[in-house]
KOLGU-4560 file (N, C-alpha, C; in nm, 3 decimals, padded with zeros to 5 digits):
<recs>
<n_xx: 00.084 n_yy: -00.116 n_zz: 00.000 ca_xx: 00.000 ca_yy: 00.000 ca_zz: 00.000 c_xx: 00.090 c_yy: 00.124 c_zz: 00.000 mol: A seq: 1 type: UNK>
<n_xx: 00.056 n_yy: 00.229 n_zz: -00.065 ca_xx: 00.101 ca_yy: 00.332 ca_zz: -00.111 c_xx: 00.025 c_yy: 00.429 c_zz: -00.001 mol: A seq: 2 type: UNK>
<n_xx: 00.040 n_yy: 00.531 n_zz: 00.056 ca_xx: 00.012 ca_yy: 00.661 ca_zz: 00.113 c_xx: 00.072 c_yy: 00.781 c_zz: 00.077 mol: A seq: 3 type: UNK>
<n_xx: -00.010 n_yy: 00.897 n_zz: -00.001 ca_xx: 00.114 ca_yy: 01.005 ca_zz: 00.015 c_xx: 00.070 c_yy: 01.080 c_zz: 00.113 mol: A seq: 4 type: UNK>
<n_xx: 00.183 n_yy: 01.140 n_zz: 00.200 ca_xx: 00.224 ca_yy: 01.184 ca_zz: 00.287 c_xx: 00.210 c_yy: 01.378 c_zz: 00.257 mol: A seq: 5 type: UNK>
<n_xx: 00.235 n_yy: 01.442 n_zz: 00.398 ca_xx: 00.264 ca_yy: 01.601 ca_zz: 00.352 c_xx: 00.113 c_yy: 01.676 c_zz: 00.419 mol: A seq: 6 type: UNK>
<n_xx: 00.139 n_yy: 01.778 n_zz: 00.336 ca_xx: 00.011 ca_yy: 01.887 ca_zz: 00.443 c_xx: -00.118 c_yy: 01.869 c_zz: 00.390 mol: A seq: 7 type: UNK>
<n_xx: -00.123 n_yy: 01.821 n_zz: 00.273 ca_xx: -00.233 ca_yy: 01.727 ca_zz: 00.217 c_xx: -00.243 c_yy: 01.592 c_zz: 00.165 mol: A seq: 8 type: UNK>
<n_xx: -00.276 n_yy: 01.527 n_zz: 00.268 ca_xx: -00.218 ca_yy: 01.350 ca_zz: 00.216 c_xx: -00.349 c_yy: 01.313 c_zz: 00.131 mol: A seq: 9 type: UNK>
<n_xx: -00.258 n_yy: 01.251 n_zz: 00.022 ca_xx: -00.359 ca_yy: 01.175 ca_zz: -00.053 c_xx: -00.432 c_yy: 01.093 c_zz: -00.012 mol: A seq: 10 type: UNK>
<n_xx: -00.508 n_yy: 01.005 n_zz: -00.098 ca_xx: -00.570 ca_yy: 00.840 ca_zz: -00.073 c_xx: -00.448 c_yy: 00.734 c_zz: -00.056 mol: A seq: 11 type: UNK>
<n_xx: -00.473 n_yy: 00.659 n_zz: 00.015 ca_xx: -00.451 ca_yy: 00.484 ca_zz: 00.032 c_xx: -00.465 c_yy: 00.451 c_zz: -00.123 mol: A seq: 12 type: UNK>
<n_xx: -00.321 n_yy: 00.370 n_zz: -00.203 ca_xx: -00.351 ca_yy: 00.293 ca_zz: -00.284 c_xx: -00.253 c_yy: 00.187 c_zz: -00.325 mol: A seq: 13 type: UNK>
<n_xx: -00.342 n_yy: 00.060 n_zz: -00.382 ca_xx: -00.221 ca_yy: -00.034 ca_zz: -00.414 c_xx: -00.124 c_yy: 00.002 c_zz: -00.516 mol: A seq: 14 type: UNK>
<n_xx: -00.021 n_yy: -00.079 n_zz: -00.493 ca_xx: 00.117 ca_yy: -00.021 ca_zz: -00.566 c_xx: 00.190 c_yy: -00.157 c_zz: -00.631 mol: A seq: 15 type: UNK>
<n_xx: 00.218 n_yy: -00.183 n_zz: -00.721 ca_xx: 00.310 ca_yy: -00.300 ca_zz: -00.769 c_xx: 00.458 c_yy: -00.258 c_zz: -00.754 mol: A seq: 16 type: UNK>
<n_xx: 00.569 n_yy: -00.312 n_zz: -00.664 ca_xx: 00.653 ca_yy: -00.312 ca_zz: -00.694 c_xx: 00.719 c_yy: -00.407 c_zz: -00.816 mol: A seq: 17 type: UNK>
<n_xx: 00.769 n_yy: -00.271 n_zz: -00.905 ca_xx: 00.838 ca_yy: -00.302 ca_zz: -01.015 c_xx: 00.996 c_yy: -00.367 c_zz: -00.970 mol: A seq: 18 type: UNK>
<n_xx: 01.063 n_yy: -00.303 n_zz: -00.911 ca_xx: 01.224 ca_yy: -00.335 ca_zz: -00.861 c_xx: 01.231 c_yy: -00.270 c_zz: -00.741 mol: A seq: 19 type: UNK>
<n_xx: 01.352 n_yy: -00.327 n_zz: -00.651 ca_xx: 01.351 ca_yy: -00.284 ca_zz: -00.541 c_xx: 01.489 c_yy: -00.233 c_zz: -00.543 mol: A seq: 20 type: UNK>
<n_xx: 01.558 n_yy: -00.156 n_zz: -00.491 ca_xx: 01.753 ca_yy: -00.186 ca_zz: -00.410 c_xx: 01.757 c_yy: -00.142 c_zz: -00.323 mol: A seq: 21 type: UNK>
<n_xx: 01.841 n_yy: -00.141 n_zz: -00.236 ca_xx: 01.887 ca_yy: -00.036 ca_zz: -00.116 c_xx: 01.791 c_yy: 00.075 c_zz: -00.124 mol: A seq: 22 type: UNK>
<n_xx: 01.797 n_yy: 00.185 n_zz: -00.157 ca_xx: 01.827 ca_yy: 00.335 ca_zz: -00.204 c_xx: 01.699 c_yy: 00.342 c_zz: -00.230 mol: A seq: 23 type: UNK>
<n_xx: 01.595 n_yy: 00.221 n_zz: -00.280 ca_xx: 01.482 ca_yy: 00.291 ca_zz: -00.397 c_xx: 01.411 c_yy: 00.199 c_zz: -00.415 mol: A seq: 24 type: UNK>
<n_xx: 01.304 n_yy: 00.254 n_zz: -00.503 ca_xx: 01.179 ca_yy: 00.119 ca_zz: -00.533 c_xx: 01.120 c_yy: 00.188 c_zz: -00.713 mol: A seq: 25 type: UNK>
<n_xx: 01.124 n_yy: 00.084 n_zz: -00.754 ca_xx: 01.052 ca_yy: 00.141 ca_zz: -00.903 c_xx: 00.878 c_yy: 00.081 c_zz: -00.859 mol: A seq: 26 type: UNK>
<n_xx: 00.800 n_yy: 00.116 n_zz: -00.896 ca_xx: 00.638 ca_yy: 00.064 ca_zz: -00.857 c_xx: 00.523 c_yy: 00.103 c_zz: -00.934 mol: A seq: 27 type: UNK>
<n_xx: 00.429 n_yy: 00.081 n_zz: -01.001 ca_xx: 00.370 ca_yy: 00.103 ca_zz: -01.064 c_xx: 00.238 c_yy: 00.109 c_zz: -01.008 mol: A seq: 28 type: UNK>
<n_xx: 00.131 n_yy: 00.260 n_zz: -01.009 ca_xx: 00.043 ca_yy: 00.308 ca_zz: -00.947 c_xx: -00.043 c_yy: 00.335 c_zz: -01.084 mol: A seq: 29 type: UNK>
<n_xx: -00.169 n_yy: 00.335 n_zz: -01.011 ca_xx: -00.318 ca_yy: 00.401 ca_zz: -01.055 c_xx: -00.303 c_yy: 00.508 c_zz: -01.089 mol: A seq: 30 type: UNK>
<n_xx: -00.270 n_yy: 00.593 n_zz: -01.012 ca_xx: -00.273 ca_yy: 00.762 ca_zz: -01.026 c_xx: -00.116 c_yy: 00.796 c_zz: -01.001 mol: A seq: 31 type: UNK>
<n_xx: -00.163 n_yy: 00.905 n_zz: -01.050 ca_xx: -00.010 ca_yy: 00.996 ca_zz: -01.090 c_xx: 00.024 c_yy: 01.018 c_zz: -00.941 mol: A seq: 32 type: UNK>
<n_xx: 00.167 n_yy: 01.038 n_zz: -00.926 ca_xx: 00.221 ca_yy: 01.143 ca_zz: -00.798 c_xx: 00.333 c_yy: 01.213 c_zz: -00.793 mol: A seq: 33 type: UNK>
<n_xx: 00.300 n_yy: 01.361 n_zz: -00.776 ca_xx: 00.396 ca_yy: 01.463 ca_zz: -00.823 c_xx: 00.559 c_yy: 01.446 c_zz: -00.794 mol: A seq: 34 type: UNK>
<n_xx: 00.679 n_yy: 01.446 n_zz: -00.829 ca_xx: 00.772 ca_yy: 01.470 ca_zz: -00.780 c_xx: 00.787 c_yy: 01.553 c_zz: -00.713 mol: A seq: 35 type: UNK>
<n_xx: 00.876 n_yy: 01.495 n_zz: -00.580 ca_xx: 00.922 ca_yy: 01.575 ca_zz: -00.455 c_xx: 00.810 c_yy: 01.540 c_zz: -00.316 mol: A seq: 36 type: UNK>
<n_xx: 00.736 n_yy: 01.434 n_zz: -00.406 ca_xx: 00.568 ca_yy: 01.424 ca_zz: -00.260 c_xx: 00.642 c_yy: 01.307 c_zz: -00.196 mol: A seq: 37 type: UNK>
<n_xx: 00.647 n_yy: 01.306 n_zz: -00.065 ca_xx: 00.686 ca_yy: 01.227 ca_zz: 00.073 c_xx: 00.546 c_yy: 01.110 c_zz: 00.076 mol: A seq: 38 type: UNK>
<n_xx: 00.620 n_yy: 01.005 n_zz: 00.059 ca_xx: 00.519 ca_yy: 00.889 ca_zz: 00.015 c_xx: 00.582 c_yy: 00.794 c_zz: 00.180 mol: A seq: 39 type: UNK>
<n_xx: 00.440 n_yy: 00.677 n_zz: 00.218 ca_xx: 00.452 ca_yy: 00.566 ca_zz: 00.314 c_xx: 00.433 c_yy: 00.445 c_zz: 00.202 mol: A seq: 40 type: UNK>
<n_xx: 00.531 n_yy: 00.331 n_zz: 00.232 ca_xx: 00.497 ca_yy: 00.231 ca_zz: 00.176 c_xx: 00.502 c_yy: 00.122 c_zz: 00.284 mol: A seq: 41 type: UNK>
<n_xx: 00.358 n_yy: 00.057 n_zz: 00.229 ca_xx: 00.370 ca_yy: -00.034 ca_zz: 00.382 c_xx: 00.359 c_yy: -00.172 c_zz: 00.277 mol: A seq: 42 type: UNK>
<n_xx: 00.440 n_yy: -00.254 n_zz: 00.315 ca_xx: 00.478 ca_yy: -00.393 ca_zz: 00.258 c_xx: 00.467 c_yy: -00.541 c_zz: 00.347 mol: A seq: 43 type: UNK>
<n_xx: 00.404 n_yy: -00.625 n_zz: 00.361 ca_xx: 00.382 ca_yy: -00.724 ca_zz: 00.496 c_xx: 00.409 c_yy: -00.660 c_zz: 00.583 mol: A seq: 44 type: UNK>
<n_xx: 00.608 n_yy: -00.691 n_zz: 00.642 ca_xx: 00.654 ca_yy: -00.687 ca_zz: 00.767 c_xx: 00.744 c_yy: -00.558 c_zz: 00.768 mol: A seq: 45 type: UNK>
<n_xx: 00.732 n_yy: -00.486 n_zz: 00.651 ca_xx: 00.812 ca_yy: -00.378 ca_zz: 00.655 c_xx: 00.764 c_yy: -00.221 c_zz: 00.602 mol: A seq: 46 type: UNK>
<n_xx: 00.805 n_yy: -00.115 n_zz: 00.627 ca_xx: 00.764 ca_yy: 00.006 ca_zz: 00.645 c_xx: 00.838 c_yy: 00.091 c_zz: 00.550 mol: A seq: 47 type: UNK>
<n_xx: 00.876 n_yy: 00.188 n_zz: 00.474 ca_xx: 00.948 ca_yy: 00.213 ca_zz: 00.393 c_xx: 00.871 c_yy: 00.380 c_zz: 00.385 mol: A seq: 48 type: UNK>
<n_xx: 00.956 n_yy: 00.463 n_zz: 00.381 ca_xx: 00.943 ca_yy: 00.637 ca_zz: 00.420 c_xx: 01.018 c_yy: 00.694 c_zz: 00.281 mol: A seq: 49 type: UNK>
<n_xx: 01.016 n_yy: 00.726 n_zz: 00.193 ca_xx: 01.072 ca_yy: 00.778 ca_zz: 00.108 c_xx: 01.017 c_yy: 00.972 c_zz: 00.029 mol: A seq: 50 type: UNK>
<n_xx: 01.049 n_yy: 00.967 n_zz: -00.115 ca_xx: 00.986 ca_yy: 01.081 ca_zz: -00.189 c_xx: 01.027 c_yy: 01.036 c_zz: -00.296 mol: A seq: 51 type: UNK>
<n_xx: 00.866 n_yy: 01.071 n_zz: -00.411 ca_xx: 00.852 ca_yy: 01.014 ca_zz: -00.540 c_xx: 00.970 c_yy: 01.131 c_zz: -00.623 mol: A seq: 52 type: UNK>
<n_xx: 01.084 n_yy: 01.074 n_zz: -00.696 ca_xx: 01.135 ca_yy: 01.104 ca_zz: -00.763 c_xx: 01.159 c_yy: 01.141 c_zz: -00.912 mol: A seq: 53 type: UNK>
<n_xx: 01.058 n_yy: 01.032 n_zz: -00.987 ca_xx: 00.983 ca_yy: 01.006 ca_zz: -01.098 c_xx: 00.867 c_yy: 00.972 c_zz: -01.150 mol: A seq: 54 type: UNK>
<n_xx: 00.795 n_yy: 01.037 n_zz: -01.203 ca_xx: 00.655 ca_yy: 00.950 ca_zz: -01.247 c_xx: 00.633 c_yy: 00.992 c_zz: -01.373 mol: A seq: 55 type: UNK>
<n_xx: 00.618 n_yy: 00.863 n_zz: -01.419 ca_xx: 00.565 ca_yy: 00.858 ca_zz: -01.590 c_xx: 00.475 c_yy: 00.779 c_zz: -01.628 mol: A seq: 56 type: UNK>
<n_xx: 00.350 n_yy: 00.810 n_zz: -01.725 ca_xx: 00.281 ca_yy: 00.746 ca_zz: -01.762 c_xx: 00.317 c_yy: 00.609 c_zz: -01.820 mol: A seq: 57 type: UNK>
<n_xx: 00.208 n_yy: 00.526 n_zz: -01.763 ca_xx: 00.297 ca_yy: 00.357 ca_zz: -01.806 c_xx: 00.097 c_yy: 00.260 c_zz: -01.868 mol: A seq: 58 type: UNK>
<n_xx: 00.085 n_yy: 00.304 n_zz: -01.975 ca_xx: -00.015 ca_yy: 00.226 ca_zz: -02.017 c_xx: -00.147 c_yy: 00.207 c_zz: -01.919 mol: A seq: 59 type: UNK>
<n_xx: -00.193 n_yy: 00.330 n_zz: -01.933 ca_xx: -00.328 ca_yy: 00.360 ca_zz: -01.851 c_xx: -00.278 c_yy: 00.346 c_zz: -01.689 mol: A seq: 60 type: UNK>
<n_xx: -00.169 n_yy: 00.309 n_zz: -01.639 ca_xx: -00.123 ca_yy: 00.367 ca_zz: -01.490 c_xx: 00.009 c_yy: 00.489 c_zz: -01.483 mol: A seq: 61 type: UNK>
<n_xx: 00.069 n_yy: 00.452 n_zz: -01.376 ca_xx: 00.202 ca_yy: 00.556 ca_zz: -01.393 c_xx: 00.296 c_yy: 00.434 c_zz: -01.309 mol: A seq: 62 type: UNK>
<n_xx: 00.422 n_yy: 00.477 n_zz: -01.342 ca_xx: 00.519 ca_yy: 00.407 ca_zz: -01.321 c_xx: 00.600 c_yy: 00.500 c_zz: -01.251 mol: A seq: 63 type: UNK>
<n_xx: 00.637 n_yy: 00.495 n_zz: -01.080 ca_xx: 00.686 ca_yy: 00.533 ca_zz: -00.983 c_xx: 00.777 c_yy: 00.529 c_zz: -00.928 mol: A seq: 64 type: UNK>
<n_xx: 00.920 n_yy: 00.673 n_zz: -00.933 ca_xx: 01.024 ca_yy: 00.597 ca_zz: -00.862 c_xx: 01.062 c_yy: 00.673 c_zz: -00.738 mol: A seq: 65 type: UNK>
<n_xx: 01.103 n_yy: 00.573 n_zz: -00.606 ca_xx: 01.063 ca_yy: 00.679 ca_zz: -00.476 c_xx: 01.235 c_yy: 00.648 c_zz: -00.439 mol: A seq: 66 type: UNK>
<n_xx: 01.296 n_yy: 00.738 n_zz: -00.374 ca_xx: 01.396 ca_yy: 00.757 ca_zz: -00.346 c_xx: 01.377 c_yy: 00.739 c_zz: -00.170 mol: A seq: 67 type: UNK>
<n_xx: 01.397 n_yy: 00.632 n_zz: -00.158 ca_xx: 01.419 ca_yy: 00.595 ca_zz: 00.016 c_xx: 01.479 c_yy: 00.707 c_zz: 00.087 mol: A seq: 68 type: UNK>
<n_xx: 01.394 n_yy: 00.684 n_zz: 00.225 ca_xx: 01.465 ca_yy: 00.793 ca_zz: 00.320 c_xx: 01.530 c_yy: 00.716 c_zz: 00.441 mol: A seq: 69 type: UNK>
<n_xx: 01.418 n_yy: 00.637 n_zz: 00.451 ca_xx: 01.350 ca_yy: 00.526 ca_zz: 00.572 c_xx: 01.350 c_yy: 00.424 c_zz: 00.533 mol: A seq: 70 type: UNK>
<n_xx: 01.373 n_yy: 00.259 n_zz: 00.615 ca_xx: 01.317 ca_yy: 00.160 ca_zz: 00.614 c_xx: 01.323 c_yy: 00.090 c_zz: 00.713 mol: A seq: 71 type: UNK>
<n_xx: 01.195 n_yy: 00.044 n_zz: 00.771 ca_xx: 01.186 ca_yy: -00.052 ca_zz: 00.887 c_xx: 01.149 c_yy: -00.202 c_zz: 00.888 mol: A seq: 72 type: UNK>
<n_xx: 01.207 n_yy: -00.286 n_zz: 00.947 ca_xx: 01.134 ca_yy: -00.422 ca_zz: 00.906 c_xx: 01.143 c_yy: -00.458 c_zz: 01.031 mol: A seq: 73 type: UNK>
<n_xx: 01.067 n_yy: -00.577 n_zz: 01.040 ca_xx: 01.025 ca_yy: -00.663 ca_zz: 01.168 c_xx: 00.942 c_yy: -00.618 c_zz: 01.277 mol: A seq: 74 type: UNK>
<n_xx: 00.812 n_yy: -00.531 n_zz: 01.164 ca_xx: 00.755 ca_yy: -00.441 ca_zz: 01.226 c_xx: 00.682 c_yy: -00.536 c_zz: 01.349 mol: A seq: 75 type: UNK>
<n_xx: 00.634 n_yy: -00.672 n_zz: 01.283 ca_xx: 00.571 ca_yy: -00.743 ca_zz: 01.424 c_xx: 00.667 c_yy: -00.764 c_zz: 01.550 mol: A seq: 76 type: UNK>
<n_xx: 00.781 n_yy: -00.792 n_zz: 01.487 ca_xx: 00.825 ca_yy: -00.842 ca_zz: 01.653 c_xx: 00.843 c_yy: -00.675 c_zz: 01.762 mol: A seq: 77 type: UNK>
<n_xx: 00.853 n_yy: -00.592 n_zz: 01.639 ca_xx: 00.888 ca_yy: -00.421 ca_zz: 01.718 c_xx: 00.753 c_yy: -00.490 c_zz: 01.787 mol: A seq: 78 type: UNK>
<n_xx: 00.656 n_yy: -00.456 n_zz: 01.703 ca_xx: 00.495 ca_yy: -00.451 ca_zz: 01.773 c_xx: 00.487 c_yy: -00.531 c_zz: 01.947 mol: A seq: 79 type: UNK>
<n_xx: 00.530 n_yy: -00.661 n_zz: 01.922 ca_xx: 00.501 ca_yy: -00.757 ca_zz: 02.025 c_xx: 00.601 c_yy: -00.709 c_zz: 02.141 mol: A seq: 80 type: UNK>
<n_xx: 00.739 n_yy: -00.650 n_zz: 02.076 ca_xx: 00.854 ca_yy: -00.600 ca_zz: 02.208 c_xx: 00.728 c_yy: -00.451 c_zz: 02.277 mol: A seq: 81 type: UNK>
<n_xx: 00.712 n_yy: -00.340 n_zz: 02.226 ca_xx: 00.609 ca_yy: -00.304 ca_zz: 02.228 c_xx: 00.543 c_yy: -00.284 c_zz: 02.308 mol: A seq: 82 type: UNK>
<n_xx: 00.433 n_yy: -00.409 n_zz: 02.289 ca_xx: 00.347 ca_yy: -00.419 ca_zz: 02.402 c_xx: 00.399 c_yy: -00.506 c_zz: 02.538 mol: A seq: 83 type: UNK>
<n_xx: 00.464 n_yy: -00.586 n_zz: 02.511 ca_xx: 00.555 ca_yy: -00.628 ca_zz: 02.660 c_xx: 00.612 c_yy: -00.540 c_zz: 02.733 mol: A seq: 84 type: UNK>
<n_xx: 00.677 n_yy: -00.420 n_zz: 02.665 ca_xx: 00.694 ca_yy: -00.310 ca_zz: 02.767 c_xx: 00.626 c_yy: -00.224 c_zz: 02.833 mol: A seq: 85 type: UNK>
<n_xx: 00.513 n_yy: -00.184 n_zz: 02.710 ca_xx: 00.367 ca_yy: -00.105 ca_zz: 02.801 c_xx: 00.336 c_yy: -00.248 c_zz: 02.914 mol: A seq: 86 type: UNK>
<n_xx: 00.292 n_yy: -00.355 n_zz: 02.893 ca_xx: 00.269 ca_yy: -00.407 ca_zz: 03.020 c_xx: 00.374 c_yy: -00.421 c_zz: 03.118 mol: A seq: 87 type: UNK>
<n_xx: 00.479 n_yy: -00.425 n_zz: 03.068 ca_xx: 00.578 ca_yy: -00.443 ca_zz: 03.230 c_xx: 00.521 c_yy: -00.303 c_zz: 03.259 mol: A seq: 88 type: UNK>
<n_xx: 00.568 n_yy: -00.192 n_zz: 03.215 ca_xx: 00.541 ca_yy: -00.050 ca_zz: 03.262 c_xx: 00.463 c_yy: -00.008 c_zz: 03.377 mol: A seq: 89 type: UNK>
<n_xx: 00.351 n_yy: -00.115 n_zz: 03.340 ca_xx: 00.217 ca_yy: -00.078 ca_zz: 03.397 c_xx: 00.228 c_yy: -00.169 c_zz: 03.513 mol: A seq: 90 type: UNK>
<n_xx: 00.299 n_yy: -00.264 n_zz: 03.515 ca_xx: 00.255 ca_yy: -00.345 ca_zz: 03.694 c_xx: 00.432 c_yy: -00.311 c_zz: 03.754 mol: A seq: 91 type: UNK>
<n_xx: 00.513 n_yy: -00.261 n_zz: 03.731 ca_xx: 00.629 ca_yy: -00.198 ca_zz: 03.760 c_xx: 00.617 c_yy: -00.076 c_zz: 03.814 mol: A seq: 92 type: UNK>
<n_xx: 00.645 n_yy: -00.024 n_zz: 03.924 ca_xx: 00.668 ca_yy: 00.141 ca_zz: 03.963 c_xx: 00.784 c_yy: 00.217 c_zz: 03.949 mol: A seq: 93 type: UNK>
<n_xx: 00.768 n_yy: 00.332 n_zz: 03.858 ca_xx: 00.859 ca_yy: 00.429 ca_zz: 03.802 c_xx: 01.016 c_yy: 00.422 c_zz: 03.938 mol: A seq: 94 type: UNK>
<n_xx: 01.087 n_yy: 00.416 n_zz: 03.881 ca_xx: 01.198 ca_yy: 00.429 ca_zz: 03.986 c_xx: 01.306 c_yy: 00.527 c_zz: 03.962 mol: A seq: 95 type: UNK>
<n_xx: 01.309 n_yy: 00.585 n_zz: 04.048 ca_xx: 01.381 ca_yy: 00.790 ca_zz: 04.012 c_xx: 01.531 c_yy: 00.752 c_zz: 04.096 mol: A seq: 96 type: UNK>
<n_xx: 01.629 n_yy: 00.748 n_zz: 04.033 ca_xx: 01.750 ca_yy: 00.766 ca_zz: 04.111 c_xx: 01.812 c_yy: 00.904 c_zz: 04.100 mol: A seq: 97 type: UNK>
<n_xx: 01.855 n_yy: 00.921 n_zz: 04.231 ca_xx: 01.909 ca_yy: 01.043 ca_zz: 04.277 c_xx: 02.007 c_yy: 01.022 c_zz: 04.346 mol: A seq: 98 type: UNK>
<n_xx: 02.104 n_yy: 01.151 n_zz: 04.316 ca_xx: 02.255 ca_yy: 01.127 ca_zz: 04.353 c_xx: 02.243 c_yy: 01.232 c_zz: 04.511 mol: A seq: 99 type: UNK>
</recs>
Protein backbone atom coordinates (compact mmCIF):
# COMPACT_ATOMS: atom_id res chain seq x y z
CA UNK A 1 0.00 0.00 0.00
CA UNK A 2 1.01 3.32 -1.11
CA UNK A 3 0.12 6.61 1.13
CA UNK A 4 1.14 10.05 0.15
CA UNK A 5 2.24 11.84 2.87
CA UNK A 6 2.64 16.01 3.52
CA UNK A 7 0.11 18.87 4.43
CA UNK A 8 -2.33 17.27 2.17
CA UNK A 9 -2.18 13.50 2.16
CA UNK A 10 -3.59 11.75 -0.53
CA UNK A 11 -5.70 8.40 -0.73
CA UNK A 12 -4.51 4.84 0.32
CA UNK A 13 -3.51 2.93 -2.84
CA UNK A 14 -2.21 -0.34 -4.14
CA UNK A 15 1.17 -0.21 -5.66
CA UNK A 16 3.10 -3.00 -7.69
CA UNK A 17 6.53 -3.12 -6.94
CA UNK A 18 8.38 -3.02 -10.15
CA UNK A 19 12.24 -3.35 -8.61
CA UNK A 20 13.51 -2.84 -5.41
CA UNK A 21 17.53 -1.86 -4.10
CA UNK A 22 18.87 -0.36 -1.16
CA UNK A 23 18.27 3.35 -2.04
CA UNK A 24 14.82 2.91 -3.97
CA UNK A 25 11.79 1.19 -5.33
CA UNK A 26 10.52 1.41 -9.03
CA UNK A 27 6.38 0.64 -8.57
CA UNK A 28 3.70 1.03 -10.64
CA UNK A 29 0.43 3.08 -9.47
CA UNK A 30 -3.18 4.01 -10.55
CA UNK A 31 -2.73 7.62 -10.26
CA UNK A 32 -0.10 9.96 -10.90
CA UNK A 33 2.21 11.43 -7.98
CA UNK A 34 3.96 14.63 -8.23
CA UNK A 35 7.72 14.70 -7.80
CA UNK A 36 9.22 15.75 -4.55
CA UNK A 37 5.68 14.24 -2.60
CA UNK A 38 6.86 12.27 0.73
CA UNK A 39 5.19 8.89 0.15
CA UNK A 40 4.52 5.66 3.14
CA UNK A 41 4.97 2.31 1.76
CA UNK A 42 3.70 -0.34 3.82
CA UNK A 43 4.78 -3.93 2.58
CA UNK A 44 3.82 -7.24 4.96
CA UNK A 45 6.54 -6.87 7.67
CA UNK A 46 8.12 -3.78 6.55
CA UNK A 47 7.64 0.06 6.45
CA UNK A 48 9.48 2.13 3.93
CA UNK A 49 9.43 6.37 4.20
CA UNK A 50 10.72 7.78 1.08
CA UNK A 51 9.86 10.81 -1.89
CA UNK A 52 8.52 10.14 -5.40
CA UNK A 53 11.35 11.04 -7.63
CA UNK A 54 9.83 10.06 -10.98
CA UNK A 55 6.55 9.50 -12.47
CA UNK A 56 5.65 8.58 -15.90
CA UNK A 57 2.81 7.46 -17.62
CA UNK A 58 2.97 3.57 -18.06
CA UNK A 59 -0.15 2.26 -20.17
CA UNK A 60 -3.28 3.60 -18.51
CA UNK A 61 -1.23 3.67 -14.90
CA UNK A 62 2.02 5.56 -13.93
CA UNK A 63 5.19 4.07 -13.21
CA UNK A 64 6.86 5.33 -9.83
CA UNK A 65 10.24 5.97 -8.62
CA UNK A 66 10.63 6.79 -4.76
CA UNK A 67 13.96 7.57 -3.46
CA UNK A 68 14.19 5.95 0.16
CA UNK A 69 14.65 7.93 3.20
CA UNK A 70 13.50 5.26 5.72
CA UNK A 71 13.17 1.60 6.14
CA UNK A 72 11.86 -0.52 8.87
CA UNK A 73 11.34 -4.22 9.06
CA UNK A 74 10.25 -6.63 11.68
CA UNK A 75 7.55 -4.41 12.26
CA UNK A 76 5.71 -7.43 14.24
CA UNK A 77 8.25 -8.42 16.53
CA UNK A 78 8.88 -4.21 17.18
CA UNK A 79 4.95 -4.51 17.73
CA UNK A 80 5.01 -7.57 20.25
CA UNK A 81 8.54 -6.00 22.08
CA UNK A 82 6.09 -3.04 22.28
CA UNK A 83 3.47 -4.19 24.02
CA UNK A 84 5.55 -6.28 26.60
CA UNK A 85 6.94 -3.10 27.67
CA UNK A 86 3.67 -1.05 28.01
CA UNK A 87 2.69 -4.07 30.20
CA UNK A 88 5.78 -4.43 32.30
CA UNK A 89 5.41 -0.50 32.62
CA UNK A 90 2.17 -0.78 33.97
CA UNK A 91 2.55 -3.45 36.94
CA UNK A 92 6.29 -1.98 37.60
CA UNK A 93 6.68 1.41 39.63
CA UNK A 94 8.59 4.29 38.02
CA UNK A 95 11.98 4.29 39.86
CA UNK A 96 13.81 7.90 40.12
CA UNK A 97 17.50 7.66 41.11
CA UNK A 98 19.09 10.43 42.77
CA UNK A 99 22.55 11.27 43.53
Amino acid sequence: MLRVLGAAPGPVMEACVLDFSGSGLRLRTPRQIPCGAPVRVDAQDLLMLGEICRCQPDHGAYTVGVRLSHSFTALAELERLNRALVAYSATEPLKVHTR
